[in-house]
Structure formats: C-alpha cells, structure tokens
ROMAR-224999 format. One line per 8 residues: for each residue x, y, z of N, C-alpha, C. Coordinates in nm, 4 decimals, decimal comma, always signed. Layout:
REM residues N
X Y Z X Y Z X Y Z | ...
//
This chain:
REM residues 161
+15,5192 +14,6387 +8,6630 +15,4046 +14,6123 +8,5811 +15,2832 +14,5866 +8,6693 | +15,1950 +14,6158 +8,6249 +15,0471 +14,5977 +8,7016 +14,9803 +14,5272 +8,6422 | +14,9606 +14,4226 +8,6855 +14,8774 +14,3164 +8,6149 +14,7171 +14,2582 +8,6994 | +14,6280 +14,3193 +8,6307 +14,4928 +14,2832 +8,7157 +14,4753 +14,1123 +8,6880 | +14,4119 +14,1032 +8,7567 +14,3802 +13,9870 +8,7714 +14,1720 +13,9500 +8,7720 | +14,1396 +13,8385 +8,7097 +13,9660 +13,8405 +8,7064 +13,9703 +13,7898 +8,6645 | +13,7945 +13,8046 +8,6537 +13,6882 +13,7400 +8,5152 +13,6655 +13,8372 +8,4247 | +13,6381 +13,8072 +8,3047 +13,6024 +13,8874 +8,2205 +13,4253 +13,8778 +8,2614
+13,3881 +13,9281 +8,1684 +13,1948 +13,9617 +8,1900 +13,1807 +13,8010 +8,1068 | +13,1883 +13,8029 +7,9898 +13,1734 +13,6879 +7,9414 +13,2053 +13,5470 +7,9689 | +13,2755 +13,5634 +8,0642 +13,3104 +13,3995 +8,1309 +13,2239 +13,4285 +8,2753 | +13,1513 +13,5223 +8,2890 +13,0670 +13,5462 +8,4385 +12,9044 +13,4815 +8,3643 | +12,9199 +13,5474 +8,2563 +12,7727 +13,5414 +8,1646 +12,7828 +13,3786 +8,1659 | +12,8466 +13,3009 +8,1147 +12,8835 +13,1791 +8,0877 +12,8688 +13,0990 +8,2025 | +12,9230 +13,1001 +8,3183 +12,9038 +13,0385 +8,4310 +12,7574 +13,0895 +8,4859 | +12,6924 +13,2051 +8,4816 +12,5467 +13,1873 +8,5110 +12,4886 +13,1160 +8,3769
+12,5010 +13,1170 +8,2646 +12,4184 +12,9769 +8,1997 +12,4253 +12,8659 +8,2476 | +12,5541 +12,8395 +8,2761 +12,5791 +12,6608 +8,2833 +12,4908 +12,6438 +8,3983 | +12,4802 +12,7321 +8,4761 +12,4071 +12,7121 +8,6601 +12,2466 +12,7196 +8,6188 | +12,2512 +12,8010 +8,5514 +12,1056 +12,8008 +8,5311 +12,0617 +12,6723 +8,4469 | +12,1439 +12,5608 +8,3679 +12,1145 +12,5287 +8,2849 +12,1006 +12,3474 +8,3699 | +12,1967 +12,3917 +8,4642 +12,2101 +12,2689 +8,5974 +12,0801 +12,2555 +8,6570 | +12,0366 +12,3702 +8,6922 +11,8851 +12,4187 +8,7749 +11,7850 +12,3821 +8,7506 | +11,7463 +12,4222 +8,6055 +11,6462 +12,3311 +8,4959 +11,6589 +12,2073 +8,5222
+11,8060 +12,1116 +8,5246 +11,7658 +12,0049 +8,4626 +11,7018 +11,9592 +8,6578 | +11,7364 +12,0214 +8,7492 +11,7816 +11,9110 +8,8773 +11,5832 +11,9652 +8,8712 | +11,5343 +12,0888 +8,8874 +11,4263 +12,1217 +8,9599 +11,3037 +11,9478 +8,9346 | +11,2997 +11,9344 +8,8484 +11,1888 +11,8622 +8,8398 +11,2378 +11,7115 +8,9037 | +11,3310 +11,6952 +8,9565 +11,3658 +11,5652 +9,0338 +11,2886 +11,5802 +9,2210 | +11,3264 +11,8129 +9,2323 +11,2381 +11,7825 +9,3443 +11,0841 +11,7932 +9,3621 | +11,0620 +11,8640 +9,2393 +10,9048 +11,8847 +9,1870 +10,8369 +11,7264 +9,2306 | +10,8838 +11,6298 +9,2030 +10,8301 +11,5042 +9,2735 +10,8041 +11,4134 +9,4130
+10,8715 +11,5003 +9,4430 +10,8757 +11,4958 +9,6035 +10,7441 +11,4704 +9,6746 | +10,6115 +11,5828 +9,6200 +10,5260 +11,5589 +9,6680 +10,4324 +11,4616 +9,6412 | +10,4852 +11,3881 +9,4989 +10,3702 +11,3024 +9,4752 +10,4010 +11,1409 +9,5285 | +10,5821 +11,1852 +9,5552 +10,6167 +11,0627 +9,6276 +10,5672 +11,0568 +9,8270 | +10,5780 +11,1584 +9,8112 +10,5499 +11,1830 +9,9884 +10,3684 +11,1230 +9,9967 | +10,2827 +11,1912 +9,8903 +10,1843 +11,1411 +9,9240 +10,1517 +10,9913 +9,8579 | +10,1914 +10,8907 +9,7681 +10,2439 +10,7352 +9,7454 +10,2503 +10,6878 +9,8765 | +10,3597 +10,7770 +9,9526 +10,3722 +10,7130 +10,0938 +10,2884 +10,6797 +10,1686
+10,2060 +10,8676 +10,1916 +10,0818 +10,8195 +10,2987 +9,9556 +10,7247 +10,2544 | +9,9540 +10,6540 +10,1178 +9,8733 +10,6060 +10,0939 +9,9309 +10,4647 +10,1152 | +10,0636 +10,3887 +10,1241 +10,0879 +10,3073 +10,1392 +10,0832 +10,2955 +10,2795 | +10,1124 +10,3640 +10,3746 +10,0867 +10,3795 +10,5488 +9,9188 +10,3496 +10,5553 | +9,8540 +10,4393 +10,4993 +9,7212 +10,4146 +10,5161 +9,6823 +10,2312 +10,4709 | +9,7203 +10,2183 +10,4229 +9,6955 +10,0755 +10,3540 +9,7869 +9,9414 +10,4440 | +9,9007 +10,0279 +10,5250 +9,9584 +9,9350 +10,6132 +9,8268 +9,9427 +10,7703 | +9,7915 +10,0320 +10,7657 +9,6848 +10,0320 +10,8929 +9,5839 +9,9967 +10,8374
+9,5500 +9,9645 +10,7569 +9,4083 +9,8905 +10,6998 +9,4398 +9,7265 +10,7211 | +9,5359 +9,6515 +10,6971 +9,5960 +9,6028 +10,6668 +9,5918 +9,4724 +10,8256 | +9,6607 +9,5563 +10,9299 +9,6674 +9,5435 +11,0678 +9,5611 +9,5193 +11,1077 | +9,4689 +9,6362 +11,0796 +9,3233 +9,6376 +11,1280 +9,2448 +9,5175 +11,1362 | +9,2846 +9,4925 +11,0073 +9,1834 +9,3545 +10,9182 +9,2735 +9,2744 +10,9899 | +9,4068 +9,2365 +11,0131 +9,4314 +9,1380 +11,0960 +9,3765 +9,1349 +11,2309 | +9,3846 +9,1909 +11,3416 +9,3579 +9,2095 +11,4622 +9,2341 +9,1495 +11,4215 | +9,1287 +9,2445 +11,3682 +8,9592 +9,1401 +11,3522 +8,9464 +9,0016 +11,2890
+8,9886 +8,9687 +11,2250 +9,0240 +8,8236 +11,1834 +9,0751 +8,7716 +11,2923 | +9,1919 +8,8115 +11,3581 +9,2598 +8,6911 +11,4838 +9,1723 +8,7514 +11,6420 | +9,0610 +8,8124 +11,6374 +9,0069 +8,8177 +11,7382 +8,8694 +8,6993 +11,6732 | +8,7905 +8,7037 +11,5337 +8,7578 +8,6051 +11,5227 +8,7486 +8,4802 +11,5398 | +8,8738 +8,4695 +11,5018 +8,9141 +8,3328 +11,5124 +8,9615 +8,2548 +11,6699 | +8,9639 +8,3743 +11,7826 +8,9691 +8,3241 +11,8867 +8,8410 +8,2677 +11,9218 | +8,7304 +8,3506 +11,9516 +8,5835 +8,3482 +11,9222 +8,5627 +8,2071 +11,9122 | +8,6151 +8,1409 +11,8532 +8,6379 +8,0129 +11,8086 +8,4389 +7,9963 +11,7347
+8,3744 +8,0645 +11,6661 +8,2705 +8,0007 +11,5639 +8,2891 +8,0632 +11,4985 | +8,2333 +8,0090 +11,3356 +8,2122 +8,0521 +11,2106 +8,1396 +8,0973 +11,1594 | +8,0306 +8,1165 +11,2278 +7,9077 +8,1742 +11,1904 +7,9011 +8,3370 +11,2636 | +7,9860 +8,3896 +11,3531 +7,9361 +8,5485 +11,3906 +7,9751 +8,6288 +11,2871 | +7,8868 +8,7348 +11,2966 +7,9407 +8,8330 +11,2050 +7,9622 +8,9464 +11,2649 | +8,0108 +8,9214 +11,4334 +8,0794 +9,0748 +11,4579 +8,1510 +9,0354 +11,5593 | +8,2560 +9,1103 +11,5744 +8,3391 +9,0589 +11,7197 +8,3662 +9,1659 +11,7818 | +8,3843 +9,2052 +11,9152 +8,4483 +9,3020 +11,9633 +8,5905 +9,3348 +12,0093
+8,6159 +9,4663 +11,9690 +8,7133 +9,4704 +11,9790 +8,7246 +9,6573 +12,0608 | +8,8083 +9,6353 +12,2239 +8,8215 +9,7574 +12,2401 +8,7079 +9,8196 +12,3080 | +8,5662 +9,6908 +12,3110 +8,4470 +9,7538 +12,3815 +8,3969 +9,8352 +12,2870 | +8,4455 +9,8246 +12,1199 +8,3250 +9,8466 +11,9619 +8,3099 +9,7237 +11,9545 | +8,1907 +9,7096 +11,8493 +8,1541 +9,5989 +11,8193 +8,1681 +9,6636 +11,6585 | +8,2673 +9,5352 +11,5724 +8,2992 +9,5205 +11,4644 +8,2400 +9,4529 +11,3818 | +8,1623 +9,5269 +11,2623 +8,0648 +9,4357 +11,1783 +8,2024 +9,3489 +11,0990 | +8,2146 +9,2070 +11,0784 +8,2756 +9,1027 +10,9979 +8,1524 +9,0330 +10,9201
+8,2714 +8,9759 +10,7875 +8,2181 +8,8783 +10,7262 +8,2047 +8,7334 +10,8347 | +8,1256 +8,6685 +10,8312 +8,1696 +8,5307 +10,8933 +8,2041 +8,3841 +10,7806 | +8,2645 +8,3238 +10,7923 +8,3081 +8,2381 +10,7399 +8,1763 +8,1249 +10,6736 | +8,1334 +8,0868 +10,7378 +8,0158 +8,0038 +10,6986 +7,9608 +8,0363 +10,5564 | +7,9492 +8,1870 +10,5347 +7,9340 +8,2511 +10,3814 +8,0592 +8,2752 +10,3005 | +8,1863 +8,2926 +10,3806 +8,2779 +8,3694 +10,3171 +8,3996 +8,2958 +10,3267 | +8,4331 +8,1595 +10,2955 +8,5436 +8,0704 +10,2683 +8,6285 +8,1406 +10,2755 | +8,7078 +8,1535 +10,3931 +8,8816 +8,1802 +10,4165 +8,8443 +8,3796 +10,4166
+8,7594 +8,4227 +10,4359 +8,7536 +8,5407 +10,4894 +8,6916 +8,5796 +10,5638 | +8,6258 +8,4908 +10,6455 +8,5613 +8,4947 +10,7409 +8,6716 +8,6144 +10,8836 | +8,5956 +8,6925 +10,9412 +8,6238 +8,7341 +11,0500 +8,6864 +8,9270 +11,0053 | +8,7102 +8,9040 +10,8521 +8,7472 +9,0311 +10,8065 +8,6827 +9,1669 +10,8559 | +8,6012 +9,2577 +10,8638 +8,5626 +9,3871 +10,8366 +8,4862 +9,4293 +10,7680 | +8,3619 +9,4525 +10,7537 +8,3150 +9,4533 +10,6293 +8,3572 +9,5829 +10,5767 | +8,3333 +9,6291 +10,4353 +8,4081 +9,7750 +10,4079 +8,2658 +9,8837 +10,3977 | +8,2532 +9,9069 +10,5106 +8,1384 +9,9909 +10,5270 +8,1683 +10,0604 +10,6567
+8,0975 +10,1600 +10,7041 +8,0972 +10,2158 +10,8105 +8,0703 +10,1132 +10,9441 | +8,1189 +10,1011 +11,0606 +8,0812 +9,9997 +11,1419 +8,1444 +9,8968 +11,1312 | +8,2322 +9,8496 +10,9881 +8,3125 +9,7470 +10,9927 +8,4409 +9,8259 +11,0073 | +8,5916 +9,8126 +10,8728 +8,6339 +9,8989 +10,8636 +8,6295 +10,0407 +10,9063 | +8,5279 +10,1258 +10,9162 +8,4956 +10,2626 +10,8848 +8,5111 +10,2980 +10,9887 | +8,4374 +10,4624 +11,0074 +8,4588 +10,4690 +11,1323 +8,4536 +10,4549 +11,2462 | +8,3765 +10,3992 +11,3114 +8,3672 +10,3048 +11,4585 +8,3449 +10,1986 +11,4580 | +8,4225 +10,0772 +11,3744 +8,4879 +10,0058 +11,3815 +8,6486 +9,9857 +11,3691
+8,7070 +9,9154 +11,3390 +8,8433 +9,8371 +11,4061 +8,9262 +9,9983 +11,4424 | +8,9130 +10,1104 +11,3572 +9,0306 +10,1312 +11,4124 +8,9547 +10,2562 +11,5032 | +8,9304 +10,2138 +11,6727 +8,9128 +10,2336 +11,8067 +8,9085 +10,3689 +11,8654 | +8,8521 +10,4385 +11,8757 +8,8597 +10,6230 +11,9506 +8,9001 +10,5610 +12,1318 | +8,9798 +10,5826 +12,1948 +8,9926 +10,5435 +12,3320 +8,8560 +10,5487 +12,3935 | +8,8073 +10,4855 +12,4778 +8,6518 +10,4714 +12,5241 +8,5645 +10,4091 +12,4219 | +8,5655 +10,3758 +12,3141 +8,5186 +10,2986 +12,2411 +8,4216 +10,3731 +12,1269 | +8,4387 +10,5002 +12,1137 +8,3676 +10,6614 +12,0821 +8,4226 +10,6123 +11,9357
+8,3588 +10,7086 +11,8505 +8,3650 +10,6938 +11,7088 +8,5265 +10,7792 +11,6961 | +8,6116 +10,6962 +11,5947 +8,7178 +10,7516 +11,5038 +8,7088 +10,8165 +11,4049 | +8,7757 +10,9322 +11,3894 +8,7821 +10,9520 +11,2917 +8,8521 +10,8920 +11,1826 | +8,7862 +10,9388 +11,0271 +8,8889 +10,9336 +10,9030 +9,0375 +10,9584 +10,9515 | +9,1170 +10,8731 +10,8910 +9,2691 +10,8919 +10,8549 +9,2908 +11,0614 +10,8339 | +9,4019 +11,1562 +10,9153 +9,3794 +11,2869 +10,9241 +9,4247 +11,2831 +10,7712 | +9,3515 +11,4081 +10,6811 +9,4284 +11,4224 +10,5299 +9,3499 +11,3297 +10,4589 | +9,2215 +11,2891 +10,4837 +9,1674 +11,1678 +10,3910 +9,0388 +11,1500 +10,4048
+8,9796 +11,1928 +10,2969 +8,8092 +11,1683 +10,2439 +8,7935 +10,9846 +10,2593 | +8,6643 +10,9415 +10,3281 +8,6753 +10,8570 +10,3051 +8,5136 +10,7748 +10,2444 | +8,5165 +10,7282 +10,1732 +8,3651 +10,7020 +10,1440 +8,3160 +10,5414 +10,1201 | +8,2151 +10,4989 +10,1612 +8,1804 +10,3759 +10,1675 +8,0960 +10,3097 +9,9915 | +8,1561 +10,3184 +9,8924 +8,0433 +10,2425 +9,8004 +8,0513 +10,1466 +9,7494 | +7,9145 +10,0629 +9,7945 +7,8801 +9,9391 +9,7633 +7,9743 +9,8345 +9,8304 | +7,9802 +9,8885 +9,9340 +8,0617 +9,7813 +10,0533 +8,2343 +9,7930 +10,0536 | +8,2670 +9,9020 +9,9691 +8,4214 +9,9365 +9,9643 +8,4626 +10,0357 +10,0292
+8,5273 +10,0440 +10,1318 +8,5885 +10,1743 +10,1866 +8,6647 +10,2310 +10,0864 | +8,6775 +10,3179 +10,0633 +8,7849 +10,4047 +9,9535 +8,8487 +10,5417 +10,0394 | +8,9887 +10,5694 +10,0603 +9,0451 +10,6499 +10,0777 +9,1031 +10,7348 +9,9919 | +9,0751 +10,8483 +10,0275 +9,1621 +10,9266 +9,9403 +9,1839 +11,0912 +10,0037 | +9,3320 +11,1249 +9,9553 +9,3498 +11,1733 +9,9883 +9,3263 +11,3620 +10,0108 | +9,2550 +11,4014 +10,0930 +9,1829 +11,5594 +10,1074 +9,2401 +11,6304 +10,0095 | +9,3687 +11,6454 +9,9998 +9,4464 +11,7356 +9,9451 +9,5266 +11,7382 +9,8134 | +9,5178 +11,7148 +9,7194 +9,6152 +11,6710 +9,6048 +9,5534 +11,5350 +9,5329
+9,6523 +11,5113 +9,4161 +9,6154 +11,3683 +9,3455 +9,4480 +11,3754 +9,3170 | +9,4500 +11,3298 +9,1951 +9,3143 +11,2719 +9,1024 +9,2390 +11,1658 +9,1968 | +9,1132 +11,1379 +9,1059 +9,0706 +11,0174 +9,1647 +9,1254 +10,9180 +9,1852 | +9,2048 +10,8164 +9,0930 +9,2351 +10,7486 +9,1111 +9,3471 +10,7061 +9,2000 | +9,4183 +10,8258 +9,3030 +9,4933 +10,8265 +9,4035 +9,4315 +10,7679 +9,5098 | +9,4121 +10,6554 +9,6139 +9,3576 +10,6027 +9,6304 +9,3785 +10,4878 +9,7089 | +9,3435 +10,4429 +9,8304 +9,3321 +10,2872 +9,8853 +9,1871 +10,2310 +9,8782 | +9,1523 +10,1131 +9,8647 +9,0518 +10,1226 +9,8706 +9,0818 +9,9167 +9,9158
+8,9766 +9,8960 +9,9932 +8,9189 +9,7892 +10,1536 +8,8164 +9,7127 +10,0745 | +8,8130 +9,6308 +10,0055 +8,6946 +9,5213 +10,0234 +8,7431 +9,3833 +10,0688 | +8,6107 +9,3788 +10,1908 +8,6357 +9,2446 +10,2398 +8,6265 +9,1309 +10,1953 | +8,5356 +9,1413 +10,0752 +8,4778 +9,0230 +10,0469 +8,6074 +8,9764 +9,9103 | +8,7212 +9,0030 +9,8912 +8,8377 +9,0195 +9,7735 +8,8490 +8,8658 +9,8197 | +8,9030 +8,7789 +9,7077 +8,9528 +8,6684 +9,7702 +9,1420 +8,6846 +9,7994 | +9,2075 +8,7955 +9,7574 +9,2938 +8,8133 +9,8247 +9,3510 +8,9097 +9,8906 | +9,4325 +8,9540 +9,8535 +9,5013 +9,0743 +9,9460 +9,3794 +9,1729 +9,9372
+9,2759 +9,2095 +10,0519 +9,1397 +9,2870 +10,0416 +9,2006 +9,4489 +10,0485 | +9,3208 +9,4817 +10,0589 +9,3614 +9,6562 +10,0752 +9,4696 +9,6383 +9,8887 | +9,3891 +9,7656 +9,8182 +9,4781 +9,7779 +9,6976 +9,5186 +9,8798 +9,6884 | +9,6063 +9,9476 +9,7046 +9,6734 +10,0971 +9,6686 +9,6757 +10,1169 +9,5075 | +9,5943 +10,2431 +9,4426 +9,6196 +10,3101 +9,3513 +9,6998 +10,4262 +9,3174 | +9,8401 +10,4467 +9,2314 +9,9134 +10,6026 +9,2931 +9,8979 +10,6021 +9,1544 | +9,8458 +10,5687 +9,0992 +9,8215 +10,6958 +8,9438 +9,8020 +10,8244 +8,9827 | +9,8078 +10,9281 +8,9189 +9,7076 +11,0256 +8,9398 +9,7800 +11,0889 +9,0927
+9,8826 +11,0499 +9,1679 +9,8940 +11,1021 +9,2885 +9,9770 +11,2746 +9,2588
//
C-alpha cells in the first residue's frame, strides 16, 4: 500500500491565518519601541540637566557668599541665581543661554561654546530652557529647566512622544 503522507491545503491555509493573526496582535508592542527609546533620551537629557545644576550649586556654595550670581566653572563663567534673592536656590543656573544653555554649565573643552544636546532643539522662553526633541514627538515631548522652581527645577514631559 502507498500511503502519502502531508498537509492538506486547508490546514496550510489555516496555519498561515493563525500566524498572521499572531503578527497583528505582537506588531504594535514593537511599533512602541520608538516612543519608548525617545522617553529615554528625554529622561538622560534631564539626568544631565540635573548634574549640571548640581555641580553649579556645589561650586556656589564653595564660593562660600550669597550674593554672586555667577561662578565659574571649567574657565566659563556661569550665570546663577544667588541666594540673597532666591531662598534655597541660590547658586542654580539660570534657564537662559549663559546659564544652563549653551556656554554655560555644560563645558566645550577650552571653555568654547557647547552645543545643544545632539537630536535636540533647544529654546530659551522667559527664562526656561526647553528641550525637545529634533526628530519625532509633539510639542509637548519635552524637558524643560527653570531655575527659579521651588523644587525639582528639571520636569520631563512624554505625552505626545
């Protein structure tokens, strides 16, 4: 006796649905990938904002007065709040160009202007640095630096990322 052995067409048809039907559900778990990857770089960006504003605060505070409003750091000179106006935030950054921004805290070797965070528009209004990112995500994707906050002065926004 000769007995073949297989699939029929209809149990082939059947196993490409179920796969295709697997495919659908998984794709949009990696479709997110990118809005988590960029969440990230906005939380990195916000960890170096973060640092920044420390280092100028604890170079302040070596300084030992309350009244400057710039310290150097690196051979820049860093526009800060000083304390005398700014109860318990004294020594921060201001969020403008020259404080935060770009040639202040965070340093070009030789003391030369830095650039923006690579991947990131950055704009100064009304004393707020705001980051965001060149490529992708709405407005409201976003870090954004004011010194004068009475607390945590770096807020990450990932709506919209």
């Amino acid at each position: 006796m000769n007995k073949q052995a297989g699939f029929t067409l209809i149990e082939l048809v059947v196993v490409i649905v179920i796969l295709g039907l697997l495919a659908a559900a998984a794709l949009p778990k990696f479709i997110n990938v990118t809005t988590d990857a960029r969440i990230a770089s906005l939380n990195g960006v916000a960890g170096g904002l973060r640092t920044a504003a420390s280092l100028a605060r604890a170079e302040y505070v070596v300084t030992g007065t309350n009244t400057a409003t710039t310290v150097t750091m690196d051979a820049s000179t860093v526009n800060v709040l000083d304390e005398a106006t700014n109860a318990g935030r004294g020594g921060r950054p201001t969020g403008a160009n020259g404080g935060i921004g770009d040639d202040g805290t965070l340093v070009a070797p030789a003391g030369g202007a830095m650039p923006d965070p690579d991947g990131y528009n950055v704009t100064y209004p009304g004393g707020i640095a705001t980051y965001r990112p060149a490529s992708g995500g709405s407005a409201t994707c976003q870090v954004e630096y004011t010194a004068a906050a009475l607390s945590d002065p770096v807020v990450v926004t990932s709506t919209g990322c």
